[in-house]
Structure formats: C-alpha cells, structure tokens
N, C-alpha and C positions, 0 to 999 in steps of 0.2 A: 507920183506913180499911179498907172490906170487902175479904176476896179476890175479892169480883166485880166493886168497880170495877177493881182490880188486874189483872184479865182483862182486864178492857174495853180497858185502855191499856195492857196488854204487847201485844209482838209487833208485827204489823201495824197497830194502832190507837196505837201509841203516837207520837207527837209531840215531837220537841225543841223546846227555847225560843229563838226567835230571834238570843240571844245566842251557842248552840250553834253553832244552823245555819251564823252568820257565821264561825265560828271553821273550819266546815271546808271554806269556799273556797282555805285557805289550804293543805291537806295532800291528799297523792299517797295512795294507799288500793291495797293489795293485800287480797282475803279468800280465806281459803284452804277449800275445802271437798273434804268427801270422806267415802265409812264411815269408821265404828270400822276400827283397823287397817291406813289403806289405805298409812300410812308416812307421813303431813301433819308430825307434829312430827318427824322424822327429819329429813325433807327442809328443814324450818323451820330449825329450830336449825344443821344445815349449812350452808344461808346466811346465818344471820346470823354465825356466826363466819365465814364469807369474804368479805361486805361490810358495810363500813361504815354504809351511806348507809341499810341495814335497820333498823327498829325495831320490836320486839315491840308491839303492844297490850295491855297488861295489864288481865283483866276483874275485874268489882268482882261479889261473889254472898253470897247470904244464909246458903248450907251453911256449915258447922263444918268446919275445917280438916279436911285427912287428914293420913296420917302422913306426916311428915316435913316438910308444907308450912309456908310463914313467910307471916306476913300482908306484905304490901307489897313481899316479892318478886318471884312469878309472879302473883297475885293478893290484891286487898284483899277482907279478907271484912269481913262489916257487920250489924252485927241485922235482920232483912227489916222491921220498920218505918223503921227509917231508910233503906232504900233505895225503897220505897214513899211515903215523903215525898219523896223526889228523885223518883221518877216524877210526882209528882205536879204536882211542879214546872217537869217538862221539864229534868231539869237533863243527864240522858244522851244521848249521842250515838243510842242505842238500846237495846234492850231485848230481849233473846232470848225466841223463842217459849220457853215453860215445859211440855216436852216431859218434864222430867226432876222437874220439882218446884220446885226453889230456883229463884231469879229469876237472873238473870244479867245484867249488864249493861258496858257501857263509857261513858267518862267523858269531856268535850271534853279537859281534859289528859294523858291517856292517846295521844292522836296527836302524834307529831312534827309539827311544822311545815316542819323539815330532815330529808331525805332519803322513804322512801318506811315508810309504816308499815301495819304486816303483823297480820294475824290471823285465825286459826280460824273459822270461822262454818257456823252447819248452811246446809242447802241453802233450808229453807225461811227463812231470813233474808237470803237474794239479793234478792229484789226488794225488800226492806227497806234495804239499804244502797242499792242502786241507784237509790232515791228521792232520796238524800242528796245534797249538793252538794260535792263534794267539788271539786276542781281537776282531778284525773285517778284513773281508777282502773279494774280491771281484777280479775278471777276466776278462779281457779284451780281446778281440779277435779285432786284427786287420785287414781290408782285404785292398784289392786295388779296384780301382773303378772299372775297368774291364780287362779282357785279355792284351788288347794291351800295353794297359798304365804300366801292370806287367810285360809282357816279355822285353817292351824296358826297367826299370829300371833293372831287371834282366841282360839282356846284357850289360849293362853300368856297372856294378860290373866289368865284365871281370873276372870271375871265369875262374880258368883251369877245363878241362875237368872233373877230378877224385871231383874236391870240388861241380861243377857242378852239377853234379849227384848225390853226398849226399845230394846237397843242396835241390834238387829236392825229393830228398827219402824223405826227413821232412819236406818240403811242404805238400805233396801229404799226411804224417803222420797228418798233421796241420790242411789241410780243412777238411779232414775224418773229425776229433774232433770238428773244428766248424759245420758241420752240421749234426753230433749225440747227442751234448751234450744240454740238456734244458737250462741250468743255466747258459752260459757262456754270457757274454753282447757283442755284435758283433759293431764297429764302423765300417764303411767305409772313408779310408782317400782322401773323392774325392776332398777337397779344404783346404788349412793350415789352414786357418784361424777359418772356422766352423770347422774342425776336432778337435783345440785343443780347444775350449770351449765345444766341446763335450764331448771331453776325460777329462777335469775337473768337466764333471758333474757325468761323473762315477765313482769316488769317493766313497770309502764304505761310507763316512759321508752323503753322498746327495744323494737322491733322483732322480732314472735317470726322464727326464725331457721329456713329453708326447710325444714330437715328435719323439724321439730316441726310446722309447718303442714299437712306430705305425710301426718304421721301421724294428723292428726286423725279423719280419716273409720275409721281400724284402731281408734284409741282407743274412739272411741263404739260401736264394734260389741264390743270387749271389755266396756264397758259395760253395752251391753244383755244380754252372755253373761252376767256375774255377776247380773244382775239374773235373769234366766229361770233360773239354777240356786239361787239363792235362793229366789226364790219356788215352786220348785218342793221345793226340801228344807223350806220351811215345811207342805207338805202332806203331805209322807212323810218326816217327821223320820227314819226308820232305811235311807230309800234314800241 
C-alpha cells in the first residue's frame, strides 16, 4: 500500500468499520490534550492510581521501541505494513494525524467498556474523536502554570534540535486550540495534588466543580499568554 493512500485515510479522513464504531457506544471516553511538558502524564498516571474506574488507552505505532519500553505494556508496536493493513480495513478506533512520522493509532479493544477510559491526544485530533460515538465523553486541556516553569520542564526533556521544533510546531498547534475552542475544559497543573483531584472531577460522569468553572475564563487567558510568548520567542530565539 502507498504512503499516499496512507495519507489519504490517516487523520481526519480516516474511517472505522462499523463493527468499531458499534463497539464504542458502549465506552465513557476521557482525551487528554495539551503541549509537550504541560504535566498531562503526571496528572494522568496520579489518577489512575487513585481511581479505579480509570483506564489507560494503550496506542499501537509503527516506531522501534525506545529505551526501556516493552511492547504490549504502554504500547504495542507493529511493522507499519501491518498497521496500514489495519487502516485499510477500518479496523482502528482512529488514526493520529502523522505530525511526527510513524503512524499512531488505537484499537476497539484498547477501550474499557467498565469505567471511564483515558488518553493523550494532540489538539488536532479533537474533532476527530468528537466525531466518534462514543456513550459520553469529555476533553481536557492541560496547561502549565506559566512560562518559566514550561520552558525549564521543556529543557529538562533534552530534545534534539529537529524533535524540538516539531515539538514546538504542536505546541504552538495546542494553545491556538485551547484558546479558540469554547468547549474544551482547561485545567492548570500548578500543584500535584490539587491538579489530580481536579482532573478527576472532570470526568464526563461528574460535574465539573464551581471553582474550576470560575477558572475557566483565567485559564484561557493564561493560554493565550503562552501562546503570544511562544510565538514571539519563535521570532527572536535569544529574546
């Protein structure tokens, strides 16, 4: 199969097979978004070990292991023809835009059916799940508490230069979307501990909880702050 039809039906154009699609009436759908560094897997991994009813999504992708990683524990990896025969089948829930290179994708049995199941997703893959049919589900927007405290987690990654700068393209892709989009719920990760009772109130089952709603309108303007000093140290890298 070409990498252009492979274009054609990743992403936005891709389609699950009806058999999918039925299987996810039945599952609650949390997706978690946000930059590189904004605290998403901190925040993650702290509620799933304080509830139960949480379930990872584990995605299936074409890349070569890194160090340390086991196949079919955080992730199954796959030769990219054989996951290119699954796309072609429809056999995935969906299909990450290919932002990065390797394909990315999740799998109908990768969603609980019990309790509420959780995952990572760039910004531009919101209106992609959003299409989905899912039973209930809800978005989450991660941010950092300010500038400084992001760029030094960002240097402590230790990206090389070329990951760097994609990392930064879907950044810069990530805040655009949190301060366009109405619907999206914005948490700020400025302390572990309030952050993940926070993030288990966001919960498509509950109710977000009057203080986190009074915040929203501060959140999105923190938003738009990272974004305009982003984009602005993108044109004078040494200011």
């Amino acid at each position: 199969m070409s990498h252009d039809i492979i274009m054609e039906m990743d992403g936005n154009n891709y389609r699950p097979n009806p058999a999918v699609l039925e299987r996810l009436k039945n599952i609650t759908f949390v997706g978690v978004v946000g930059p590189t560094a904004s605290g998403k897997s901190t925040l993650m991994k702290g509620a799933l070990g304080r509830e139960p009813s949480l379930h990872m999504v584990r995605n299936h992708t074409s890349r070569a292991p890194r160090e340390g990683e086991q196949d079919r524990n955080e992730i199954f990896f796959h030769p990219r023809q054989e996951m290119e025969w699954r796309i072609a089948r429809g056999e995935y829930v969906q299909v990450a835009p290919s932002i990065f290179g390797d394909l990315y994708a999740t799998g109908p049995d990768d969603y609980s059916t019990e309790g509420i199941s959780l995952l990572p997703i760039l910004a531009d893959a919101v209106p992609i799940f959003r299409r989905l049919p899912f039973k209930e589900s809800r978005y989450v927007f991660v941010l950092p508490p300010n500038w400084e405290i992001w760029i030094q987690r960002i240097n402590n990654h230790r990206f090389t230069l070329d990951m760097l700068e994609r990392r930064l393209q879907e950044a810069e892709h990530s805040l655009a979307f949190a301060v366009s989009d109405p619907d999206i719920k914005i948490l700020v990760d400025l302390y572990i501990e309030t952050g993940i009772q926070d993030f288990l109130t966001l919960a498509p089952t509950k109710p977000m909880s009057p203080r986190l709603a009074a915040e929203q309108p501060r959140a999105r303007a923190l938003a738009q702050e990272l974004l305009n000093k982003l984009l602005r140290s993108q044109r004078h890298p040494q200011a």
